[in-house]
C-alpha positions as CSV (number, residue, x, y, z in Angstrom):
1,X,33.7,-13.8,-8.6
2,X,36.5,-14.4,-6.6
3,X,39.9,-13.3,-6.9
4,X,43.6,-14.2,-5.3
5,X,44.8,-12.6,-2.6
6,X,47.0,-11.0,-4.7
7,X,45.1,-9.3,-6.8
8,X,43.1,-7.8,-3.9
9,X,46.0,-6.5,-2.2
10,X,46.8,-4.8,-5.6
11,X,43.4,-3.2,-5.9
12,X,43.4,-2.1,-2.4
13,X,47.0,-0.2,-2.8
14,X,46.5,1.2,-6.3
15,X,42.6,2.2,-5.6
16,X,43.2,5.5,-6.9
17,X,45.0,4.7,-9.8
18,X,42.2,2.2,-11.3
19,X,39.7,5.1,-10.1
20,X,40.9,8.0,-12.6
21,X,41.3,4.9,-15.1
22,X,38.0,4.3,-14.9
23,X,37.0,8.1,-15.5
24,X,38.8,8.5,-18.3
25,X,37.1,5.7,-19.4
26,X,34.0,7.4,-19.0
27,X,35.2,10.2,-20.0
28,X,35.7,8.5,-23.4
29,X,32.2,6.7,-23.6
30,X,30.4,10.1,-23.1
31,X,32.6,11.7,-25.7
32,X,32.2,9.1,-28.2
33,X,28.6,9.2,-27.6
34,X,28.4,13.0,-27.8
35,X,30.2,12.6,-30.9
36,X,27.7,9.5,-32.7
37,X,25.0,12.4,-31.8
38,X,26.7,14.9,-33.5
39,X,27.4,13.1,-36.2
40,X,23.6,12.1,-36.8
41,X,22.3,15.6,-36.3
42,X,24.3,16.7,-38.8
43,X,23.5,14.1,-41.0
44,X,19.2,14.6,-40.3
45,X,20.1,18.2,-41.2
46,X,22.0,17.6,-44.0
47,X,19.2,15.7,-45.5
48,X,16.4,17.9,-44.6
49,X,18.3,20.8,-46.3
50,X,18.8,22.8,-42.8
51,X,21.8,24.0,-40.8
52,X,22.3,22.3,-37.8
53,X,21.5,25.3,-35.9
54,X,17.7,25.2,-37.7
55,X,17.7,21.7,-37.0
56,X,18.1,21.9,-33.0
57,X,16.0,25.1,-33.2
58,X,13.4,22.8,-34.7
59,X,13.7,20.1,-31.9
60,X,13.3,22.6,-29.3
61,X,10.2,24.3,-30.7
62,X,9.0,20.6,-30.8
63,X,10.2,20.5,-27.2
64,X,8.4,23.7,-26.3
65,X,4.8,22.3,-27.9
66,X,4.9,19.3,-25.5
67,X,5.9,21.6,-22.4
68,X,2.6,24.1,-23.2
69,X,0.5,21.1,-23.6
70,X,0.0,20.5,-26.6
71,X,0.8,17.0,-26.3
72,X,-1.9,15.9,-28.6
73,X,-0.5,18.0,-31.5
74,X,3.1,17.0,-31.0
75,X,2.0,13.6,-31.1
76,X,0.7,14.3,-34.1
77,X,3.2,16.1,-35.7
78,X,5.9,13.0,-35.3
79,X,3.7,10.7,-36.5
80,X,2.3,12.4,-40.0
81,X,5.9,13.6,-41.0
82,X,6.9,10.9,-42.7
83,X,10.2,12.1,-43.7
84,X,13.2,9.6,-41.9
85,X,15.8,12.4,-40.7
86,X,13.4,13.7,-38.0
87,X,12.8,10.0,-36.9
88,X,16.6,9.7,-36.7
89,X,17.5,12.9,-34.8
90,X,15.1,12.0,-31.8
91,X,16.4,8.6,-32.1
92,X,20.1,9.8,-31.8
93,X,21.7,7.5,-29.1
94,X,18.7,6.3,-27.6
95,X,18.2,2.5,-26.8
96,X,15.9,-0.2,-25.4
97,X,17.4,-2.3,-22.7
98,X,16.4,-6.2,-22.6
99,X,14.0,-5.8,-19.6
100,X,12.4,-3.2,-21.8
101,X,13.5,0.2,-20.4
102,X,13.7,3.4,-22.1
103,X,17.4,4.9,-22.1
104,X,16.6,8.9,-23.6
105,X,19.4,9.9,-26.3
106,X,20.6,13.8,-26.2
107,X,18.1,15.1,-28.4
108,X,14.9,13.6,-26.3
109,X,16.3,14.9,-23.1
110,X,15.1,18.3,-23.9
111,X,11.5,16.7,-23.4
112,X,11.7,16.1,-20.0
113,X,9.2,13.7,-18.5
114,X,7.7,13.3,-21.9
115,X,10.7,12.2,-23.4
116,X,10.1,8.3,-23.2
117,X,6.4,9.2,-24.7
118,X,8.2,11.2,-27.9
119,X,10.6,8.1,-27.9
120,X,7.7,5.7,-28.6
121,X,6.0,8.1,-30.8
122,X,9.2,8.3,-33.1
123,X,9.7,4.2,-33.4
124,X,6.0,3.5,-34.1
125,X,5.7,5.8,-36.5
126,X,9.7,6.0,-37.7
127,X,9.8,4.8,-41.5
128,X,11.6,1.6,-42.4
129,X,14.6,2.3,-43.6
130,X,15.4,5.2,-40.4
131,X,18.8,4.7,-39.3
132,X,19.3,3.8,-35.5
133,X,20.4,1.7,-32.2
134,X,19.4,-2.0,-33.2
135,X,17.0,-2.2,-29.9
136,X,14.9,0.8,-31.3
137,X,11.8,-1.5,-32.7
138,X,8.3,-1.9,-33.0
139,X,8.3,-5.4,-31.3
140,X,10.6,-5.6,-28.7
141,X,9.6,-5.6,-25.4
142,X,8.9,-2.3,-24.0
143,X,7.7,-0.5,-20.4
144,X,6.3,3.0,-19.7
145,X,4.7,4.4,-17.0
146,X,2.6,7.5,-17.9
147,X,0.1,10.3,-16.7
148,X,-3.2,10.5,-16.9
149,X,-3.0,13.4,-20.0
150,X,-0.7,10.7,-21.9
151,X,-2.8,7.5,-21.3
152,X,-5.0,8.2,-24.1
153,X,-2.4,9.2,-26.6
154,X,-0.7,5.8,-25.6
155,X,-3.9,3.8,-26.1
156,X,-4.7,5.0,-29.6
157,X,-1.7,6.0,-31.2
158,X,1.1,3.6,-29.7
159,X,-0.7,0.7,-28.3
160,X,-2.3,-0.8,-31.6
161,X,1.8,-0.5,-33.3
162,X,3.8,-1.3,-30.5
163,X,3.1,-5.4,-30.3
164,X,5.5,-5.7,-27.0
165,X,4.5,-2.0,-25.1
166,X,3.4,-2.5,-21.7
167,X,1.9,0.8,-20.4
168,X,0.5,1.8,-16.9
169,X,-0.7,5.0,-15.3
170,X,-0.1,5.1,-11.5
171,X,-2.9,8.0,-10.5
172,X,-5.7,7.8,-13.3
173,X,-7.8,10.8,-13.2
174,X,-9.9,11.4,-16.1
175,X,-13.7,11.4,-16.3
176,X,-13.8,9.4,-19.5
177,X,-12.6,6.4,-20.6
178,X,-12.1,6.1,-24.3
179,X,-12.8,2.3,-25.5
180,X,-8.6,1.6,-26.5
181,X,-8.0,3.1,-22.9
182,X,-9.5,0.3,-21.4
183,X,-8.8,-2.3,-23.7
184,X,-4.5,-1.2,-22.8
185,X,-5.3,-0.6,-19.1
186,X,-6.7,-4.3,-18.9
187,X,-3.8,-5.7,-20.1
188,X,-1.6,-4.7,-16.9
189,X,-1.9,-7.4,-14.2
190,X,-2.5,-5.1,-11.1
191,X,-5.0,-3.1,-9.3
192,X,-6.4,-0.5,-11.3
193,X,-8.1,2.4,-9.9
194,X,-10.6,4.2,-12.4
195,X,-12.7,5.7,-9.2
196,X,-12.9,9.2,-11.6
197,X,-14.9,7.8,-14.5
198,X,-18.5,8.9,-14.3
199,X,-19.8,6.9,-17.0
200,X,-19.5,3.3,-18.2
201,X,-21.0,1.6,-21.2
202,X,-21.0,-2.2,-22.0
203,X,-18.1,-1.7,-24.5
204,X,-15.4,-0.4,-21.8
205,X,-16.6,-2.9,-19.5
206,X,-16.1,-5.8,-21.9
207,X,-12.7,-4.7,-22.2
208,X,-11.8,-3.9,-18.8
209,X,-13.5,-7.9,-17.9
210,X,-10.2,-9.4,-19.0
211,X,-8.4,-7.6,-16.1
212,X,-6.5,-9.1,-14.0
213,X,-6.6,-7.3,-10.3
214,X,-8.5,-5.0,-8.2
215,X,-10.7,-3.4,-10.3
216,X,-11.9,0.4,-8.5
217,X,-15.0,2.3,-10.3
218,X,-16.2,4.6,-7.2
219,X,-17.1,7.2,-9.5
220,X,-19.9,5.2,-10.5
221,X,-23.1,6.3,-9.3
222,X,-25.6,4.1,-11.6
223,X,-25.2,0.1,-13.3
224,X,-27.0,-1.7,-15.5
225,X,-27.1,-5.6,-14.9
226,X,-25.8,-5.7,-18.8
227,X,-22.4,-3.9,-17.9
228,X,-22.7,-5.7,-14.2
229,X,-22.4,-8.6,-16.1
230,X,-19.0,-8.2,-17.8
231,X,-17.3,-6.4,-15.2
232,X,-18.0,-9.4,-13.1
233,X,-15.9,-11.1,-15.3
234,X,-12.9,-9.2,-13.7
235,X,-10.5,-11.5,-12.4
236,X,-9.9,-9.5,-9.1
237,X,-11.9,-7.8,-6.1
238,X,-14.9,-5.2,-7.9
239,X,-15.3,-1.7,-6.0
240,X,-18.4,0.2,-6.7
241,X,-18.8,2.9,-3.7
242,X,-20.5,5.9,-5.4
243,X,-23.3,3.0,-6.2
244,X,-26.0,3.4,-2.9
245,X,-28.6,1.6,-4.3
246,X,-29.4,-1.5,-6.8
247,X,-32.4,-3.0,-8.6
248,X,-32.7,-7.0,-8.7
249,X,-31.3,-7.7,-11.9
250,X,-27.8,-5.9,-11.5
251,X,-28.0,-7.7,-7.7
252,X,-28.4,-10.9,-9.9
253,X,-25.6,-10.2,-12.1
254,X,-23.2,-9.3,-9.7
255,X,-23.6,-12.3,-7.6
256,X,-21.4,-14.5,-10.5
257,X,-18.0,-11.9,-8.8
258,X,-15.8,-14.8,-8.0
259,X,-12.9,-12.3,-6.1
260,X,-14.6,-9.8,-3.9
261,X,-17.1,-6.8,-4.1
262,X,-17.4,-3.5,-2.6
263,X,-20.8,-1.5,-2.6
264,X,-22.0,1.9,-1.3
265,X,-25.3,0.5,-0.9
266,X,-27.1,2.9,2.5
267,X,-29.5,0.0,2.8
268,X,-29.4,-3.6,1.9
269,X,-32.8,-5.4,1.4
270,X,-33.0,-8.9,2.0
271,X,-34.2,-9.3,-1.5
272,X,-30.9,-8.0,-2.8
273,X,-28.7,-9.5,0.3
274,X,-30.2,-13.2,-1.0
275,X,-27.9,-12.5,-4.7
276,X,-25.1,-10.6,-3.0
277,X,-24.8,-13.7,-0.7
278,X,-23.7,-16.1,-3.6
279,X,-20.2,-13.8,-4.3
280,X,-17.5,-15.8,-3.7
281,X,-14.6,-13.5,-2.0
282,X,-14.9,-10.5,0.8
283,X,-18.3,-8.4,0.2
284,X,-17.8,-5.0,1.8
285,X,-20.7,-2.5,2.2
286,X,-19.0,0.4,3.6
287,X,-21.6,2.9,3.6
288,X,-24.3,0.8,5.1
289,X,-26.3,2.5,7.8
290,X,-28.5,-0.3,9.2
291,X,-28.4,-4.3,8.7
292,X,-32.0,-5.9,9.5
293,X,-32.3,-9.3,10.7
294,X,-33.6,-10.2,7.4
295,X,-30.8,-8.9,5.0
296,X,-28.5,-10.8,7.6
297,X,-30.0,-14.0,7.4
298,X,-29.8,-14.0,3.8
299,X,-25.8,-12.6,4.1
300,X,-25.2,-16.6,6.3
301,X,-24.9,-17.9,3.2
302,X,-22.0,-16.0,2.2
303,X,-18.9,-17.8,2.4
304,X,-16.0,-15.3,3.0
305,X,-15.3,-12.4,5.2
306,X,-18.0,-10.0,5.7
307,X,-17.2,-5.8,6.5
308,X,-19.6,-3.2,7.2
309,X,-18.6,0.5,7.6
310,X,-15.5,2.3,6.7
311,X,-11.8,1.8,7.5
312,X,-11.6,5.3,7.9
313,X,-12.1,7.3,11.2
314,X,-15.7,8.8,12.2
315,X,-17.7,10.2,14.8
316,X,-20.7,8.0,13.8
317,X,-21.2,4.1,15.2
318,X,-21.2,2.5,11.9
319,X,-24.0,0.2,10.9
320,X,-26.6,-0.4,13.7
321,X,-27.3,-3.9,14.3
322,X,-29.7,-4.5,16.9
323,X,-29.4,-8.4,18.7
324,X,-31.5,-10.3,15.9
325,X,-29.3,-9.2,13.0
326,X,-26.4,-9.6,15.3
327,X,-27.2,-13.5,15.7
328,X,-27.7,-14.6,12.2
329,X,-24.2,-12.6,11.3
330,X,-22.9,-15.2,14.4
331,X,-23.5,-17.9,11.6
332,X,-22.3,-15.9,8.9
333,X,-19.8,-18.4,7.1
334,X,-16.6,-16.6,6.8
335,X,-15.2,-13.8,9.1
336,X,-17.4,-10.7,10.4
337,X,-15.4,-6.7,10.6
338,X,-17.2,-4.2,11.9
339,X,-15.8,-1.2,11.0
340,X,-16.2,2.2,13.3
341,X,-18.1,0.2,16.4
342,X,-17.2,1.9,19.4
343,X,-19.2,0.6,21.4
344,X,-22.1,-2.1,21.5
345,X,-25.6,-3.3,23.1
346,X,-24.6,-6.1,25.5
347,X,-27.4,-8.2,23.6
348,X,-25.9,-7.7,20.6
349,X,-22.0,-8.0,21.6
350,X,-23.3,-11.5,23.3
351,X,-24.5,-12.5,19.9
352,X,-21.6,-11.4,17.9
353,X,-19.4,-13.3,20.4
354,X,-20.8,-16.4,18.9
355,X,-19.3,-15.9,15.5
356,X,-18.0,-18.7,13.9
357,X,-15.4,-17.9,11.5
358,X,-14.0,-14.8,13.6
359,X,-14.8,-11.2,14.7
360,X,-12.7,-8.2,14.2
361,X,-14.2,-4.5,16.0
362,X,-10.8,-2.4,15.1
363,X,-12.1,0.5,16.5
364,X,-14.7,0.0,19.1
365,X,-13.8,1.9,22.3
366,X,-16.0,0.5,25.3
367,X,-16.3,-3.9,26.2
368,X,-19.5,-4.4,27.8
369,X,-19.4,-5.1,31.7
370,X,-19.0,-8.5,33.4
371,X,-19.1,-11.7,31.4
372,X,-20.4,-10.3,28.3
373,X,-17.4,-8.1,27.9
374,X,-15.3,-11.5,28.9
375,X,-17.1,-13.5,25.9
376,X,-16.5,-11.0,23.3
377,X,-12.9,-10.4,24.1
378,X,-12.5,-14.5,23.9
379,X,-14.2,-13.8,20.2
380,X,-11.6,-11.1,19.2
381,X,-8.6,-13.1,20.7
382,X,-9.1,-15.6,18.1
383,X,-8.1,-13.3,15.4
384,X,-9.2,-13.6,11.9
385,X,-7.8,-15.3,8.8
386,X,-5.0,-13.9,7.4
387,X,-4.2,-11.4,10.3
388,X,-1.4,-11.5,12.6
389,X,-2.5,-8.1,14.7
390,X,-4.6,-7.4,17.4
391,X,-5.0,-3.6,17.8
392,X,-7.3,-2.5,20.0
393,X,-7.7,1.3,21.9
394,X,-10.0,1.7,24.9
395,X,-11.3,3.6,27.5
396,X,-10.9,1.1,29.9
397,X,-10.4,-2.8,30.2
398,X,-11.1,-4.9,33.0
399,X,-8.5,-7.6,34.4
400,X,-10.7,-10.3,33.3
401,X,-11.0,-9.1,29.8
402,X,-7.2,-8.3,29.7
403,X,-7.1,-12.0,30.3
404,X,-9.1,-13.3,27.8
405,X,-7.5,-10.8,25.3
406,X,-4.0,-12.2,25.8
407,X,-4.6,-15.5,24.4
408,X,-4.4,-13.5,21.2
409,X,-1.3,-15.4,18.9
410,X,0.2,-12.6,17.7
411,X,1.2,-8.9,17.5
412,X,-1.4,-7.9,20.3
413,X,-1.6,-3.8,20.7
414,X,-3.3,-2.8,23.3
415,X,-4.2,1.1,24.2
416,X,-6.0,2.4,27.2
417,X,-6.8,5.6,28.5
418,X,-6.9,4.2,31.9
419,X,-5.1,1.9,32.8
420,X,-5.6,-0.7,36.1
421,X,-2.7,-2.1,37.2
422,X,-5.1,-5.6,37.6
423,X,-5.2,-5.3,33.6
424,X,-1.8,-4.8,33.1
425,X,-0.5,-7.7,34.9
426,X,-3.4,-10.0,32.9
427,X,-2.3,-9.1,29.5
428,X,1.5,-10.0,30.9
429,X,0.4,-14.0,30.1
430,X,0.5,-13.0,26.3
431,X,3.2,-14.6,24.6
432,X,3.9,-12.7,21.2
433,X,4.6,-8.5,20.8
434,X,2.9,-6.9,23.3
435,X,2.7,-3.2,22.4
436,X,0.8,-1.5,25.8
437,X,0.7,2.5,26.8
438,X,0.8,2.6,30.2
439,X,1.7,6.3,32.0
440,X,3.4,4.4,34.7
441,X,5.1,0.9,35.3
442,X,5.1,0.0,38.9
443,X,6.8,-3.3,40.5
444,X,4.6,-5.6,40.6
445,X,3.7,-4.9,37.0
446,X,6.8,-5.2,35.9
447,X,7.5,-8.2,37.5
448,X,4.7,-9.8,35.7
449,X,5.9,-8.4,32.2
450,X,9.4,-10.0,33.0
451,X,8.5,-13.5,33.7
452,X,7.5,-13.6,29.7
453,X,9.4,-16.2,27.7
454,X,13.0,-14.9,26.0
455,X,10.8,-15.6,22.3
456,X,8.6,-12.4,23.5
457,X,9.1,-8.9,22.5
458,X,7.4,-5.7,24.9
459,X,7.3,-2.3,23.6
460,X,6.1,0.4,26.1
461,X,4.5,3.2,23.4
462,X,3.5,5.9,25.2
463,X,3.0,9.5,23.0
464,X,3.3,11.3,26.8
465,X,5.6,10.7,29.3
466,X,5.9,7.3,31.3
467,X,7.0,6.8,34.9
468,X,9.4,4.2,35.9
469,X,10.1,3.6,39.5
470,X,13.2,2.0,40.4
471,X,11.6,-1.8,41.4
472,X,10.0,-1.9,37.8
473,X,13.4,-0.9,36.4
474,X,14.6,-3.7,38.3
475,X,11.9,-6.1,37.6
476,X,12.8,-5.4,33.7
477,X,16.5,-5.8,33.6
478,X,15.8,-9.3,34.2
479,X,13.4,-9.5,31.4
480,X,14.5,-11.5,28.7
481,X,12.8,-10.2,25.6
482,X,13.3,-7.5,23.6
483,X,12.4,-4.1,25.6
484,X,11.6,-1.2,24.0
485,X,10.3,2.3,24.8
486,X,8.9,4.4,22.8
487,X,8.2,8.3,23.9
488,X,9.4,10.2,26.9
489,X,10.5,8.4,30.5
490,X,10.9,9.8,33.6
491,X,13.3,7.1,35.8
492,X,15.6,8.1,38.5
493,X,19.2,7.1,38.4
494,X,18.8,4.0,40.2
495,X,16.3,3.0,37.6
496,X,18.7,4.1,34.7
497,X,21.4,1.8,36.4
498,X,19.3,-1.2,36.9
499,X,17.7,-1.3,33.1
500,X,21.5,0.1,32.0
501,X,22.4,-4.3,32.7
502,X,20.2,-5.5,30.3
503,X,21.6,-7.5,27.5
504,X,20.0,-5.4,24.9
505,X,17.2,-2.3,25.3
506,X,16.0,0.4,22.6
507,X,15.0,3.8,23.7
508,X,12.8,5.7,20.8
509,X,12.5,9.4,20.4
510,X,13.1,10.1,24.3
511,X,13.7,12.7,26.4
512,X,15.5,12.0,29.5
513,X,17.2,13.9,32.1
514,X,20.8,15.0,31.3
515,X,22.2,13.7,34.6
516,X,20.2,9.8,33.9
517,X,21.0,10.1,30.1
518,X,24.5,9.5,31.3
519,X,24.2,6.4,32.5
520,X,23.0,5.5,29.2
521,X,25.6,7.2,26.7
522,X,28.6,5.5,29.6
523,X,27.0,2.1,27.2
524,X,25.5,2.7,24.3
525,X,25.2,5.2,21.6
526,X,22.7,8.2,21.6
527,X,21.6,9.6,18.3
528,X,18.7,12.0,17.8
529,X,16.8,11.0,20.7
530,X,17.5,7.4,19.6
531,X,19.6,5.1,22.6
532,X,20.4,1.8,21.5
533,X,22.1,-0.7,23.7
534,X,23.1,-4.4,22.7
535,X,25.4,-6.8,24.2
536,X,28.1,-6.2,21.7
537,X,28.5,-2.9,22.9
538,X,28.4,-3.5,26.9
């Protein structure tokens, strides 16, 4: 809202006045609250025939249950008592707000973390005629995030009496999942991670079909087609990695998943590949150790993107492939990853240069010589669906290959453990980010890097130390992107002067020489190894 001038100028010179106002004010709220508390203790005593003393002595042992555990039994206690004036001492001045948080009263304080559990416990089992905050009911909408040791007690002792509770548990990690578990977790519409269960039967996985989001069961190291069959149903991406192995029927079952499906199959028949084919969404087979020709001619009918082997880092060279199964994934219908490929057969990375739909080789370490190499860097320059980064580390890359990479359209990150200066200047024609690690930055280099459009960005990442020699330093003052370095330089003054008359540079966790870092602070600001220069400050 706006105000007159006035009034602001009013505000401004009386700030501290309308500052203690306002704490006396709250000052006043907290004492009127402490004394509605007060008040309702002593009337929850009064009725149960106790002191108020015995009362709060009560509460705590209550208190004291929960905190040793005993969460089951406190739960319960509150709900079989039956009598109003404990319901109305937990209750004292707690409230539900309209977006359906829990605001804890005095008394349920003394709970800690549990508190918004005993909360819920006292209205759903609180008789009628309990006196309290007009919010405190059994429909309103409510919102409680709990642990894995409280997920059950929500399920089948809040869930089934509380119509508007919404309950999730961020880090699930029980072994069982009780039948009213699932039914409460399905209701939350977002990815649900049950990778700890060891054991599902057709009843739990009706329940959990009606989810809505990622659905994880890792733990899973068996499936029947039956319980295949509803959890299909799941409207979300299906994870099953402790599963290595399937018979026909569950293949057939799982083939109606309409949103994605992970397996930890070791080998994939073509038998089974022809059903896994008809999911609709990615298909992941992370623990895959070979693909033959035949289970990848059955996977071209598959119409999404296609990933073998882990995201994670390993010494191994993911799924061998030899040129024949490499071929029929070129006419794989969607996008092809390859996860942990360091290096390939040039037979086989002439094949998968071929694909159709994309190709993405996030970790592979060595391009194959001479055109080949050329062919497959075309292939992983034209990105894949949904992806706007290129990130690619090497042991080496040829000029040619550089070139073909940087027709990539976006954030293009490039590492190499050595570096040609040939290679360099090639990957200069990208127009995007351009994040390179380069130990040294000569002239001519430079002078490539500078002629890239204003639009551009260039960040120099290096986790060692990176030369600059003075023509390079002059080459990039006249660069007219963003510049940034990131890691230590080494630049003679001359160098710090020229890059010191550039409209804007950023200098990340650096260590410079005192005697050059004084060029810098002269026009900018230097913070914790952070320089920052822009041209409001020159």
């Amino acid at each position: 809202a706006q105000i007159s001038e006035q009034a602001a100028d009013l505000l401004v010179n009386n700030r501290a006045f309308f500052e203690s106002v306002r704490a006396r004010l709250n000052q006043k709220k907290r004492l009127k609250s402490n004394e509605v508390v007060s008040h309702q203790l002593e009337k929850s005593a009064s009725q149960a025939g106790l002191s108020r003393a015995e009362l709060e002595a009560k509460l705590k042992r209550l208190g004291d249950l929960d905190k040793s555990g005993e969460l089951d039994l406190v739960a319960e206690m509150i709900a079989g008592f039956g009598e109003k004036w404990l319901y109305e001492a937990l209750l004292s001045d707690s409230e539900v707000t309209e977006e359906g948080a829990l605001k804890l009263g005095r008394p349920l304080k003394q709970f800690g973390s549990k508190g918004p559990l005993i909360l819920l416990l006292a209205i759903a089992y609180m008789p009628a005629e309990t006196e309290r905050h007009c919010s405190l009911n059994r429909e309103a909408v409510m919102r409680i995030n709990v642990g894995s040791d409280e997920i059950d007690v929500v399920a089948a002792m809040l869930s089934p009496r509380l119509s508007g509770l919404t309950a999730t548990c961020a880090h699930f990690s029980n072994s069982k999942l009780p039948l009213e578990t699932a039914v409460l977790l399905a209701q939350a519409r977002n990815d649900l991670d049950l990778s700890t269960v060891v054991e599902l039967d057709d009843a739990q996985a009706g329940a959990l079909a009606d989810h809505e989001g990622r659905l994880q069961l890792d733990g899973l190291t068996s499936l029947q087609a039956t319980t295949a069959s509803l959890l299909a149903k799941n409207k979300g991406e299906l994870s099953f990695e402790g599963i290595t192995s399937l018979d026909e029927p569950t293949a057939r079952a799982l083939a109606d998943c309409h949103s994605g499906l992970c397996l930890g199959l070791i080998d994939l028949p073509e038998s089974i590949a022809v059903f896994l084919a008809k999911c609709r969404g990615k298909l992941q087979f992370p623990r895959i150790h070979q693909l033959t020709a035949s289970a990848a001619s059955a996977l071209e009918q598959h119409e999404d993107t296609l990933i073998l082997g882990y995201y994670a880092h390993s010494l191994k060279n993911g799924c061998e492939l030899d040129a024949s199964a490499a071929d029929c994934l070129s006419r794989h219908r969607g996008p092809v990853i390859l996860h942990q490929k360091k290096r390939l057969h040039t037979k086989t990375a002439l094949a998968l240069s071929a694909c159709q739909y994309g190709l993405g080789l996030p970790d592979l370490e060595e391009i194959p010589p001479g055109d080949v190499g050329v062919k497959l860097c075309k292939a992983l320059a034209l990105g894949l669906q949904g992806e706007s980064m290129l990130s690619l580390r090497l042991k080496s890359l040829q000029a040619d290959c550089a070139e073909a990479l940087s027709a990539y359209r976006g954030h293009l990150s490039v590492h190499v453990e050595q570096w040609e200066e040939s290679a360099l200047i090639a990957l200069a024609a990208h127009q995007g980010y351009l994040d390179i690690d380069p130990k040294k930055l000569t002239g001519p280099v430079a002078r490539a890097l500078s002629k890239r459009a204003s639009s551009t960005s260039l960040k120099i990442h290096q986790y060692g130390t990176v030369s600059v020699d003075d023509d390079a330093a002059e080459a990039l003052a006249t660069y007219l992107g963003q510049l940034t370095f990131h890691g230590s330089l080494n630049l003679s003054m001359e160098a710090a002067r020229h890059l010191s008359k550039r409209a804007s540079i950023k200098i990340l966790r650096s260590k410079i020489k005192p005697i050059v870092r004084v060029i810098f602070e002269q026009l900018g600001s230097w913070s914790e190894g952070e320089w920052k220069r822009t041209a409001a400050s020159s």
